[in-house]
C-alpha positions in Angstrom: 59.7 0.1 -19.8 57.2 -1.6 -16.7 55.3 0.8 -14.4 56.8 -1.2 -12.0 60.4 0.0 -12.4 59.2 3.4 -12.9 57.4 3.4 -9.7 60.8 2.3 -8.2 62.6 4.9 -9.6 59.9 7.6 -8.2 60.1 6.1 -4.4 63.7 6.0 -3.9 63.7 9.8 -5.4 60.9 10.5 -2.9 62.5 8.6 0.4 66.0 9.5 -0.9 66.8 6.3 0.1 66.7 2.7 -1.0 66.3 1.1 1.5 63.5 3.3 2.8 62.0 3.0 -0.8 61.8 -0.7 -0.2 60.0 -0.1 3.0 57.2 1.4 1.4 56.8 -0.4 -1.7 57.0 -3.1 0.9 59.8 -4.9 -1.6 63.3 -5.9 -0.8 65.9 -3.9 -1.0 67.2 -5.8 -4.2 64.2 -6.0 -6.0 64.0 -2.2 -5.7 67.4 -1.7 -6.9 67.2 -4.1 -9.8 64.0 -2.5 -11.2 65.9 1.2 -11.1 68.7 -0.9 -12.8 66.3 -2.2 -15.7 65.1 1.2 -16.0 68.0 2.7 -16.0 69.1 0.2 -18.7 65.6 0.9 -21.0 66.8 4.5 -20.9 70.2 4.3 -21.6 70.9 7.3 -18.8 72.2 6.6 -14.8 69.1 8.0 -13.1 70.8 8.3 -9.2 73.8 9.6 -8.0 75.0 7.1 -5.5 77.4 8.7 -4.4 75.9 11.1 -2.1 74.1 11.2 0.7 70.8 11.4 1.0 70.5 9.8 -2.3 69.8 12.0 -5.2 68.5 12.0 -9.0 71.0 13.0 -11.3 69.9 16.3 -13.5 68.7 14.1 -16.0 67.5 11.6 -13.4 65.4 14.6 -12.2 63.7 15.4 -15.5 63.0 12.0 -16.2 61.1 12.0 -13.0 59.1 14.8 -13.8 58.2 13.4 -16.5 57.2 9.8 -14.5 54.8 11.8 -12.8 53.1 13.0 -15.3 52.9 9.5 -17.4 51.5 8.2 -13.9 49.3 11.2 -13.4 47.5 10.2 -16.9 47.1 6.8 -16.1 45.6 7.3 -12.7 43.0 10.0 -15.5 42.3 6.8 -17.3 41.5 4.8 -14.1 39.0 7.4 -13.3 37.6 7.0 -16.4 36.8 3.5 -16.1 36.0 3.8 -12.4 33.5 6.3 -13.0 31.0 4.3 -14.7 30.8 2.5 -11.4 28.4 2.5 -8.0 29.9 3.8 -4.9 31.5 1.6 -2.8 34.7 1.0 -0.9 36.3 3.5 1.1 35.3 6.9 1.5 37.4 9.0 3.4 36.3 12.6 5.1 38.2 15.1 6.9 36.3 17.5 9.1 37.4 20.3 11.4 37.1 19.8 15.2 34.8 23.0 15.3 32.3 21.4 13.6 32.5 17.9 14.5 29.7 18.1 16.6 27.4 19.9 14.8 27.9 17.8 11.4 29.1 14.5 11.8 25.6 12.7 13.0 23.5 14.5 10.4 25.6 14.5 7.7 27.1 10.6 7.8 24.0 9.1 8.8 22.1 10.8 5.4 25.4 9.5 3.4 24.9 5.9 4.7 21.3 5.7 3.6 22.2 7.6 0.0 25.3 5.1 -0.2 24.6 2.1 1.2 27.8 0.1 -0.2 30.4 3.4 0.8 32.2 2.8 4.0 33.0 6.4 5.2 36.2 6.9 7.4 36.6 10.3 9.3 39.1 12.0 10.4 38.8 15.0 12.9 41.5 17.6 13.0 42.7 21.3 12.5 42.1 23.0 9.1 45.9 22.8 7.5 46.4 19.3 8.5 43.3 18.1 6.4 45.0 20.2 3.7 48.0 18.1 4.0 45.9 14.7 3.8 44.1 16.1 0.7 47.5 16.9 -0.9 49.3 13.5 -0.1 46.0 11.3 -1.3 45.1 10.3 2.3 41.6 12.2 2.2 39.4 12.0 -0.3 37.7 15.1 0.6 37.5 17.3 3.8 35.5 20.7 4.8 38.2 23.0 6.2 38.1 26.9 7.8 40.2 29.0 5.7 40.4 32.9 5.0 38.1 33.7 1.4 41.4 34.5 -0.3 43.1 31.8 0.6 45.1 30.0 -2.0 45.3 26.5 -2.4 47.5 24.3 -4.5 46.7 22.9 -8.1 46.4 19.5 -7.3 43.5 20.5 -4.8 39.9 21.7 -6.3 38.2 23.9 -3.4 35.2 25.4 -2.9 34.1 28.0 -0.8 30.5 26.2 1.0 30.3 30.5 2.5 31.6 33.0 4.8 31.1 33.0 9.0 31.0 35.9 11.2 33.4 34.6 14.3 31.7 36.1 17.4 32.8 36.7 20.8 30.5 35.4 23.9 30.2 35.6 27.3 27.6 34.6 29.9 24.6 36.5 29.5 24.6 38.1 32.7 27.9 39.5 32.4 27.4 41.1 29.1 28.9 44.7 28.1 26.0 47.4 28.4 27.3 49.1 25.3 29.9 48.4 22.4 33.3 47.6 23.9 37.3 46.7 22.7 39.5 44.1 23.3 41.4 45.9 26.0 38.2 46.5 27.5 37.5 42.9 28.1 40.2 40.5 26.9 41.5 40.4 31.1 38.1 38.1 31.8 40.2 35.4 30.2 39.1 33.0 27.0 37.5 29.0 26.7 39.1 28.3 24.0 40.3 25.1 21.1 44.0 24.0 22.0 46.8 25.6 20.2 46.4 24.7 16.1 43.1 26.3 16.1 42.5 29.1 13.2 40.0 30.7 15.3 42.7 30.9 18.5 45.4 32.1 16.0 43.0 34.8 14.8 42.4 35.8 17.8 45.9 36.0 19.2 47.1 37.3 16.4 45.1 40.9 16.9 45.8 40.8 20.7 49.9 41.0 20.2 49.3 43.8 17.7 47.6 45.8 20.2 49.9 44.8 22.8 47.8 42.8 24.6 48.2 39.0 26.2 45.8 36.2 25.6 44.5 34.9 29.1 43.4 31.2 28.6 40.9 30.0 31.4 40.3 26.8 29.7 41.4 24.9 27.1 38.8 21.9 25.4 37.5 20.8 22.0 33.7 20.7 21.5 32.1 24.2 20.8 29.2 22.9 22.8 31.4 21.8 25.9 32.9 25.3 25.6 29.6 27.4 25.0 28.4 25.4 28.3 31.7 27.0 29.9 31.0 30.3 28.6 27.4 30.6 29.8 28.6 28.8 33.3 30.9 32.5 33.2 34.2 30.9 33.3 35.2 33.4 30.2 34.7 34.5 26.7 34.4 32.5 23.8 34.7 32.7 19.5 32.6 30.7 18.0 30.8 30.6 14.2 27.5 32.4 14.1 25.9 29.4 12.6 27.3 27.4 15.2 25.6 29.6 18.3 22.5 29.6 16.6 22.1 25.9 17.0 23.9 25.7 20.6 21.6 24.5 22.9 23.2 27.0 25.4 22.2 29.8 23.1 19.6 31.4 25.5 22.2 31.6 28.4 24.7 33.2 25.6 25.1 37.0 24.9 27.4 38.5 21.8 30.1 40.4 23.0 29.9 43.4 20.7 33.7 44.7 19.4 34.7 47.3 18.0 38.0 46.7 17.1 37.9 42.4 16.2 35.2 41.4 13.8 36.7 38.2 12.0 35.0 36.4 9.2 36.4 32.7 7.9 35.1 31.0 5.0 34.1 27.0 5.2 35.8 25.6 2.3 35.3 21.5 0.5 38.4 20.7 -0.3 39.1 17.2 -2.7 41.5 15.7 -5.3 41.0 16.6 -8.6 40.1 13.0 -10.0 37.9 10.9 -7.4 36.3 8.9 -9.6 33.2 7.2 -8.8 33.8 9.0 -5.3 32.8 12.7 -6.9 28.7 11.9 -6.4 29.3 11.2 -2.5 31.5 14.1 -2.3 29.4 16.2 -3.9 25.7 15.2 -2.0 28.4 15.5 1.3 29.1 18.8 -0.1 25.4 19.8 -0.3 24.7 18.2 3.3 27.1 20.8 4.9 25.9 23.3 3.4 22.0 22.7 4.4 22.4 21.8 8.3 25.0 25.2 8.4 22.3 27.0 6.2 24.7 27.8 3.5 22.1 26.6 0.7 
């Protein structure tokens, strides 16, 4: 049996399709159907049922693909093996929430570039469950992600909880409540807030509809500095991570809105691959870099 047929076999069971299969082993769509044939052939079993639509593995066909992953998952353990005994270098590539793009990204990649000069590091910016995704499907290589502490991920991700946030509501300092309040006292003075896809907003929404209550959006806006600048200008409340006020340069003009009835806390997870490799030192000092400029460590 070749790696190559197997790895045939796996696409078209993946894309449920040939031709598709073809597409992104970037083969033709002969080539892919005569290395499923060979394998077929090695085995002595029909692998796909060609007669329906989308195309499927036979049951057999289905176990012997189960069992392809797991050949492949041991040989990508013994490329590790081997790549580990190398220096850094090629791609690295890092997922990071939009809260904290701002905050970590200078810091934190310009340290990296000096401890790894040879590691090219691409980033990626987006919301917490998409980097999730790109950990799962090998397009990240590791990413720092807002997640509840009991959240629980899949076994082909290793996470670890960098600590736990207080979320804090904020308004302008001058139009701060005298005394501890609730949401129905204040949630009418409207929110700046992340677009829709934001854990914080969904938090937030979620404990307005059980009291009945409607989410007013003044503004919508990445950046927890452009918003905390729109928050202090009074245009409306804001949630943002304690560490994250704390280092706001608006923080002066800033007052915590103190609830009663919504204290949310979110833990900041690192979330990788199992094997990385020669890629596990600048995950880990990446790791360690978070956690200093949010004073986790």
């Amino acid at each position: 049996m070749k790696l190559d047929d197997i790895t045939a076999f796996m696409s078209a069971v993946r894309c449920q399709s040939i031709i598709h299969a073809a597409q992104s082993l970037q083969l033709t769509q002969p080539a892919i159907t005569r290395r499923i044939q060979n394998l077929e052939h090695d085995l002595g079993v029909e692998l796909l049922d060609r007669n329906t639509k989308p195309l499927k593995p036979t049951v057999i066909g289905l176990r012997v693909y189960k069992q392809c992953l797991a050949i492949l998952r041991e040989m990508e353990n013994l490329r590790e093996l081997v790549a580990s005994d190398r220096p850094p270098s090629g791609m690295l590539r890092i997922g990071v929430p939009q809260t904290l793009s701002d905050a970590v990204l200078p810091h934190a990649f310009k340290q990296l570039k000096a401890a790894y000069p040879d590691l090219n590091t691409q980033v990626s910016t987006d919301w917490g469950s998409h980097l999730l995704s790109g950990i799962e499907k090998d397009e990240l290589d590791a990413a720092v992600a807002f997640f509840p502490s009991r959240k629980v991920f899949s076994g082909s991700v290793v996470a670890n909880s960098l600590g736990s946030m207080n979320l804090l509501v904020v308004c302008a300092k001058d139009q701060a409540p005298k005394r501890p309040c609730r949401l129905v006292d204040c949630h009418q003075n409207g929110w700046v807030l992340n677009p829709d896809g934001c854990g914080f907003r969904s938090s937030l929404q979620h404990t307005l509809m059980e009291q009945g209550l409607e989410l007013r959006v003044n503004l919508e806006t990445f950046g927890v500095e452009l918003q905390l600048g729109l928050v202090a200008d009074g245009l409306g409340l804001g949630l943002v991570p304690g560490p994250l006020l704390e280092r706001s340069a608006h923080y002066e003009r800033l007052a915590v809105v103190n609830l009663k009835d919504f204290k949310p806390t979110i833990d900041l997870w690192l979330l990788q691959p199992r094997f990385l490799g020669n890629l596990q030192g600048p995950v880990d000092f990446f790791q360690k870099l978070i956690g200093q400029t949010l004073n986790f460590l």
